[in-house]
Structure formats: structure tokens, C-alpha cells
LOBALUM-760353 format. One record per residue (C-alpha): residue number from 0; residue in one letter; chain; x negated, y, z negated. Coordinates in Angstrom, 1 decimal, padded with zeros to 4 digits. Each point is the difference from the previous one (the first is absolute). Example, Ala and Ser with C-alpha at 12.3 -4.5 7.8 and 13.67 -1.06 7.14 Angstrom:
PT     n   res   chain        X        Y        Z
PT     0     A       A   -012.3   -004.5   -007.8
PT     1     S       A   -001.4    003.4    000.7
! end
This chain:
PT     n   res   chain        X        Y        Z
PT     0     X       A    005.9   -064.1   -035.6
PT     1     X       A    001.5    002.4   -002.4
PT     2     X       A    002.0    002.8    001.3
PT     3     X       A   -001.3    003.1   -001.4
PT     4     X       A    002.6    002.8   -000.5
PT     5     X       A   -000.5    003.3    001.0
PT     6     X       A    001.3    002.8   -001.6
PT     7     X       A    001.0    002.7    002.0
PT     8     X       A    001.3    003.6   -002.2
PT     9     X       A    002.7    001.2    001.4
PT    10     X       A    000.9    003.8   -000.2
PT    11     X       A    003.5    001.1   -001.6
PT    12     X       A    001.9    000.8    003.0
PT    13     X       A    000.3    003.3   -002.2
PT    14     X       A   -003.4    001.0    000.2
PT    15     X       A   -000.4   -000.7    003.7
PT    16     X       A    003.3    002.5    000.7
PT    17     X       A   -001.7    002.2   -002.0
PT    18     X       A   -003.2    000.3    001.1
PT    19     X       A    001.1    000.1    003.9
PT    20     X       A    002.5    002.7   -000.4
PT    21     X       A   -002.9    002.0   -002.0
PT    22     X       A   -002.1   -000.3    003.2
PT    23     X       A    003.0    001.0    002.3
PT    24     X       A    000.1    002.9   -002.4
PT    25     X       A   -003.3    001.1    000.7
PT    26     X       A    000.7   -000.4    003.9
PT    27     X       A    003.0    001.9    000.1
PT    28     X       A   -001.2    002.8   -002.4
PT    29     X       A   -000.4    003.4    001.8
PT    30     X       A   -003.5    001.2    000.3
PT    31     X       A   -000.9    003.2   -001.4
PT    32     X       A   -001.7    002.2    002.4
PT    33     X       A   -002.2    002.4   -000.9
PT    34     X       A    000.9    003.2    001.2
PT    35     X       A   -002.3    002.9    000.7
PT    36     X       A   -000.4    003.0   -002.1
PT    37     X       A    002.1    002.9    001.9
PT    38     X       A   -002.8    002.8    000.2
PT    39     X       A    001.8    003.6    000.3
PT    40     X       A   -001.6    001.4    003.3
PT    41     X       A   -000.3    004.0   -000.6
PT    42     X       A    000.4    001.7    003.6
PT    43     X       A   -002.0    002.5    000.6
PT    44     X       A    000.5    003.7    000.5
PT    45     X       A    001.0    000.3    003.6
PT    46     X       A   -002.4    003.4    001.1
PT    47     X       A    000.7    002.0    003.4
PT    48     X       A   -003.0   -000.3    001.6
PT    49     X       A   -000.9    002.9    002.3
PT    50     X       A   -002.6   -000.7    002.1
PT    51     X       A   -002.0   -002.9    000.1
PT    52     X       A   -004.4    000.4   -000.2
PT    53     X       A   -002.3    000.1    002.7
PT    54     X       A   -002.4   -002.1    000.1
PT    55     X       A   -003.2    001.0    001.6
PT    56     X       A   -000.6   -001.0    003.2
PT    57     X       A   -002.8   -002.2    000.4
PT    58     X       A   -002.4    001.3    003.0
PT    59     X       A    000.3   -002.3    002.9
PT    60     X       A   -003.9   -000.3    000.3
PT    61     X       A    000.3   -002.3   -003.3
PT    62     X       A    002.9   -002.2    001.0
PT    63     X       A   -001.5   -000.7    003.3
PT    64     X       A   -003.6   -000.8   -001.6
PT    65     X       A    001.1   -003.6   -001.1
PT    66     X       A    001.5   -000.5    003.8
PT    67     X       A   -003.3    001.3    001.6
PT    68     X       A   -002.1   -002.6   -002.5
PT    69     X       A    002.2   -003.4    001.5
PT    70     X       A   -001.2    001.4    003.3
PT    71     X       A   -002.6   -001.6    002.1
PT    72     X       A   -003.1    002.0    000.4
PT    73     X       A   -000.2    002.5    003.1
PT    74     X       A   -001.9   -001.5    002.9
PT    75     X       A   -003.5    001.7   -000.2
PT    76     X       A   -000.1    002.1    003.5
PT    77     X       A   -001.9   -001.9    002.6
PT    78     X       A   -001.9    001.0    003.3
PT    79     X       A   -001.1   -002.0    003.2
PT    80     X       A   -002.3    001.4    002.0
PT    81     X       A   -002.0   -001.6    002.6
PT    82     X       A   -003.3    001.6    001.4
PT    83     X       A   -001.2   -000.8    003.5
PT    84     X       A   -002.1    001.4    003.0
PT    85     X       A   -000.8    003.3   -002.1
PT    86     X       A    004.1    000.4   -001.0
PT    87     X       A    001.9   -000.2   -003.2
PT    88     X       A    003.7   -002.1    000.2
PT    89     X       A    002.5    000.1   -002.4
PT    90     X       A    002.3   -002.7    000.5
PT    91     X       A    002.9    001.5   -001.7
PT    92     X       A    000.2    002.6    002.4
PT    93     X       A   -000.5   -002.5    003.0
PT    94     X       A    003.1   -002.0   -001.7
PT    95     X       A    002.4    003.2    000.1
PT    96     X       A   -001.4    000.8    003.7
PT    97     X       A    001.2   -003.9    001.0
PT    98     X       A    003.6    000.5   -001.8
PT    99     X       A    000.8    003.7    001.7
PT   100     X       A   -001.2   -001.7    003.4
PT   101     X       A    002.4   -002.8   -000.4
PT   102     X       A    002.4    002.0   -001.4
PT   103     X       A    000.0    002.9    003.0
PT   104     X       A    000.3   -002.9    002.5
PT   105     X       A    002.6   -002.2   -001.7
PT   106     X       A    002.7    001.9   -001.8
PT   107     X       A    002.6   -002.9   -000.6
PT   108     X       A   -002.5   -002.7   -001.4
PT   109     X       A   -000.7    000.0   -003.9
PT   110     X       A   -003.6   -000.4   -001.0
PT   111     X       A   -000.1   -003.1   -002.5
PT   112     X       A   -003.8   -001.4    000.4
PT   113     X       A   -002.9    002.0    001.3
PT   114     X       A   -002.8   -001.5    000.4
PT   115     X       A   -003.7    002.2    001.5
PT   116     X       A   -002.8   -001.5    001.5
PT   117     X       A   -002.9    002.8    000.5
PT   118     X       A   -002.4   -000.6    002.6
PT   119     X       A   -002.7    002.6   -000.8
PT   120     X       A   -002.1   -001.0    003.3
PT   121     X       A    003.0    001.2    002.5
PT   122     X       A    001.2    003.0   -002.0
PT   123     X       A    003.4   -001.3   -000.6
PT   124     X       A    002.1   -001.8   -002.2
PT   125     X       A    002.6   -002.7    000.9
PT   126     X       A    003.7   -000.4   -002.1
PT   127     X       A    002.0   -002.6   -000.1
PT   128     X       A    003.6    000.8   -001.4
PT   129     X       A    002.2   -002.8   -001.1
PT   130     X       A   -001.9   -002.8    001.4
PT   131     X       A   -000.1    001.5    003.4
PT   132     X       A   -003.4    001.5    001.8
PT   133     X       A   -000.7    001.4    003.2
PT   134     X       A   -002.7    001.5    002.3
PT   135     X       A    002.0    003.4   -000.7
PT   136     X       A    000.0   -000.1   -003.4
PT   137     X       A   -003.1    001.8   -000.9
PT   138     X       A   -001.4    003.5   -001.2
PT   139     X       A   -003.2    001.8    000.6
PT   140     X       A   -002.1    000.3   -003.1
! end
């Protein structure tokens, strides 16, 4: 086998110097930075204000319309009544009789439930106040 040669071209040591201080040139060369335009601000006039403008007051019926609107509807007015043996009940009243009768007999106890049971038949109506009944517990209708 024949040994083939190779030829390899080598730089001048010159050129390579050269060249690699050229790039650390580049490197170490400042950058110029743009700077921005200086824009002259002109102050304004300073004025003595005397007194400032009223504004109009809005009527409150047109800032509280958007409030009323989120609103829930009103509850429409409702009515029991019960009609027996010739007579005409109205339960709400028979519900405020129960509370002042519990109320005029037991001054320290706080009403949380009611609950009325009407017994048309007898004339009365039985209460039961925070879980608790008795015989006593009843008004005439």
C-alpha cells in the first residue's frame, strides 16, 4: 500500500493574530446607544381657580331604580280564610291571637317556631311554640 500524503494549508501565524484580535475588537468595542430625542415639555399656565362647578345632583329616585330592578319581586298579598258552620276564619288573625296568648302568659321565652292546628268542629285552635304543645295552649276562634 501506497501512503497517500495529505496536504494540510496552514494559515501564516500572521493572519490568524490578525484576524482574532479583529474579533476581540468587535467584542470590546463600546455600543452605541441610541438615545431618545429630549422633547421640551411647555408647563402650563398655573390659573387660580375660585370655585370649583356643581354638578347636578342626580334625583335619588334614578340611582335607586337599578337597586330596586336586582330586587326579588314583592310577595303578592295572600289571605287564608276558612269557612265553617255558617262562619268566616281568617287564619292570619287566629296566628296573631296564638302569639299574644303565649306571649301574655310567658314573658321570658322567645317565640322561634309556631306551629297552628285549627279545629273548626270545637271552636278553637291549638299552638304549639318551639316544639312544645299543651292542653292550655289554645284560642277560641
Amino acid at each position: 500500500m501506497k501512503a497517500s500524503k495529505v496536504m494540510v494549508k496552514k494559515e501564516a501565524p500572521k493572519t490568524v493574530a490578525k484576524t482574532v484580535k479583529a474579533v476581540e475588537e468587535k467584542k470590546a468595542a463600546p455600543v452605541a446607544k441610541k438615545e431618545a430625542p429630549v422633547v421640551e415639555k411647555k408647563e402650563a399656565p398655573v390659573e387660580k381657580k375660585e370655585a370649583p362647578v356643581e354638578k347636578k345632583a342626580v334625583p335619588a329616585e334614578k340611582k335607586a331604580a337599578p337597586a330596586a330592578k336586582k330586587e326579588a319581586p314583592a310577595a303578592p298579598k295572600t289571605d287564608v280564610t276558612i269557612e265553617v258552620f255558617g262562619k268566616q276564619i281568617v287564619a292570619k288573625d287566629i296566628l296573631k291571637k296564638a302569639e299574644k296568648a303565649f306571649e301574655a302568659s310567658h314573658k321570658d321565652v322567645a317565640v322561634k317556631t309556631l306551629e297552628l292546628y285549627v279545629k273548626p268542629e270545637e271552636n278553637v285552635a291549638y299552638y304549639v311554640v318551639n316544639g312544645k304543645g299543651s292542653d292550655d295552649f289554645k284560642v277560641e276562634l
